[in-house]
C-alpha positions in Angstrom: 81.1 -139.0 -39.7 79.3 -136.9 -41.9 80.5 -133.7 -43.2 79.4 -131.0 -41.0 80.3 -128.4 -43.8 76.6 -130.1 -45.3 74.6 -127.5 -43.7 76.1 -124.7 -46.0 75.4 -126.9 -49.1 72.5 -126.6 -52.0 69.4 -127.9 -50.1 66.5 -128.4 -52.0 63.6 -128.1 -49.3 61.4 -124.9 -49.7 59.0 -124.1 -46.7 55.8 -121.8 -47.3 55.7 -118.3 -46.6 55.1 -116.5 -43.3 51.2 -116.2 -44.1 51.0 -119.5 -45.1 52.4 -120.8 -42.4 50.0 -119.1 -40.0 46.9 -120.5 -42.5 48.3 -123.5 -42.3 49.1 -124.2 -39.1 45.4 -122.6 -38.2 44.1 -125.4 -40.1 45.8 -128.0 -38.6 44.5 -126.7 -34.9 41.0 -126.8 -36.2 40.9 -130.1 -38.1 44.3 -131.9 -37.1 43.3 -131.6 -33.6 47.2 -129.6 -33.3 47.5 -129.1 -29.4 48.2 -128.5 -26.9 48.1 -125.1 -27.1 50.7 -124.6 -23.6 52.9 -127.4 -24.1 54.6 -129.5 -20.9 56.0 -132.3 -20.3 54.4 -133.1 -16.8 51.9 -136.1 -17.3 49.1 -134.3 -15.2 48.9 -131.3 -17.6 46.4 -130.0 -20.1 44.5 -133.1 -19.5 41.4 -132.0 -21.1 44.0 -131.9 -24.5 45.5 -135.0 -24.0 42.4 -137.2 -23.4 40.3 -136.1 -26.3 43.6 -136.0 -28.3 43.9 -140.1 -27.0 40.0 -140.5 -28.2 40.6 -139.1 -31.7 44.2 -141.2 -31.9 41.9 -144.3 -30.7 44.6 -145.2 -27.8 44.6 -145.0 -23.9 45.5 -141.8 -22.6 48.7 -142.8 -21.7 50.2 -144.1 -24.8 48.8 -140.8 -26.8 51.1 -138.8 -24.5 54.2 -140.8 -25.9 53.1 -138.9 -29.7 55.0 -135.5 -30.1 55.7 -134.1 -33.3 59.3 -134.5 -32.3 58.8 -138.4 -32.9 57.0 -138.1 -35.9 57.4 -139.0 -39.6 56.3 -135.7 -40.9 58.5 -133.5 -38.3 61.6 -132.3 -40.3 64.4 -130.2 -37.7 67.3 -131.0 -39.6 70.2 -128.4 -39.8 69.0 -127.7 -43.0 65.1 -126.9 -42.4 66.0 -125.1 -39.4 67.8 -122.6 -41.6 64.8 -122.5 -44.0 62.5 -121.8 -41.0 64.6 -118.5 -39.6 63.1 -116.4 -42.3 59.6 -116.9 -40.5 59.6 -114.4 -37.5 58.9 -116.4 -34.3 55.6 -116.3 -32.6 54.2 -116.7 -29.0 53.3 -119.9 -30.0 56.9 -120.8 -30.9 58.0 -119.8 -27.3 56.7 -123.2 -25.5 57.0 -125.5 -28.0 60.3 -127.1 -27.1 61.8 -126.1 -30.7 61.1 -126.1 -34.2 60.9 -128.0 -36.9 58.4 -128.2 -40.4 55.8 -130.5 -41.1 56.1 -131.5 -44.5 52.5 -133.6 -44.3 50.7 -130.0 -43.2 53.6 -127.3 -44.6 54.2 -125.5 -41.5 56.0 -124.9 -38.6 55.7 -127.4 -35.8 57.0 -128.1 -32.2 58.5 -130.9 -30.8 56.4 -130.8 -27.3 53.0 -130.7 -29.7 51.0 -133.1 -31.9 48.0 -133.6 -33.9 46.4 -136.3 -35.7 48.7 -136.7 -38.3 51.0 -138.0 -36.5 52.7 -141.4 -38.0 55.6 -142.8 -36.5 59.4 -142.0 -37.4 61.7 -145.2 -37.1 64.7 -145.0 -35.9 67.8 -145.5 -38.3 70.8 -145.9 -35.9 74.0 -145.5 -38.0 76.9 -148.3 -38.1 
């Protein structure tokens, strides 16, 4: 098991500042396609979102729901980054996202229950 003491250690991550954040992630709704803007996880919601979202992806509808940022490469909510993330004050827009966690692909703070066209899958590393 690793040593849960790590958290505490040197980490060498730096996130962008509180403005940049907001820039950033204003970018990323108005040319990553970032959505949707009230996140949930029933598969009749914010259909308008998802289907464009599905045309822009190039999938069927139903396979672009499977895409969170929460499954993606880019999505970093490690112990570490969560830390780095409490000195940006939370927003109404972090209130239904299902959690934090940083993009490192955009620099800014994401949500698990949201996506956008960045998206690239994150394998799964199962430990022995």
């Amino acid at each position: 098991m690793k040593d849960r003491d790590a958290v505490d250690m040197i980490y060498t991550r730096s996130i962008v500042s509180a403005d940049e954040n907001e820039a950033n992630m204003q970018n990323a709704m108005e040319n990553w396609h970032l959505g949707p803007e009230e996140t949930s996880v029933d598969p009749t919601d914010n259909k308008e979102f998802w289907s464009s979202f599905a045309d822009v992806m190039s999938l069927p509808e139903n396979q672009a729901r499977r895409l969170f940022c929460a499954n993606c490469e880019y999505f970093d909510n490690t112990p570490e980054t969560m830390k780095l993330m409490e000195k940006i004050p939370l927003t109404d827009f972090d209130m239904d996202g299902g959690g934090r966690g940083y993009c490192v692909k955009l620099d800014f703070i994401c949500h698990n229950l949201r996506v956008c066209q960045a998206w690239d899958r994150k394998d799964f590393e199962a430990e022995d």
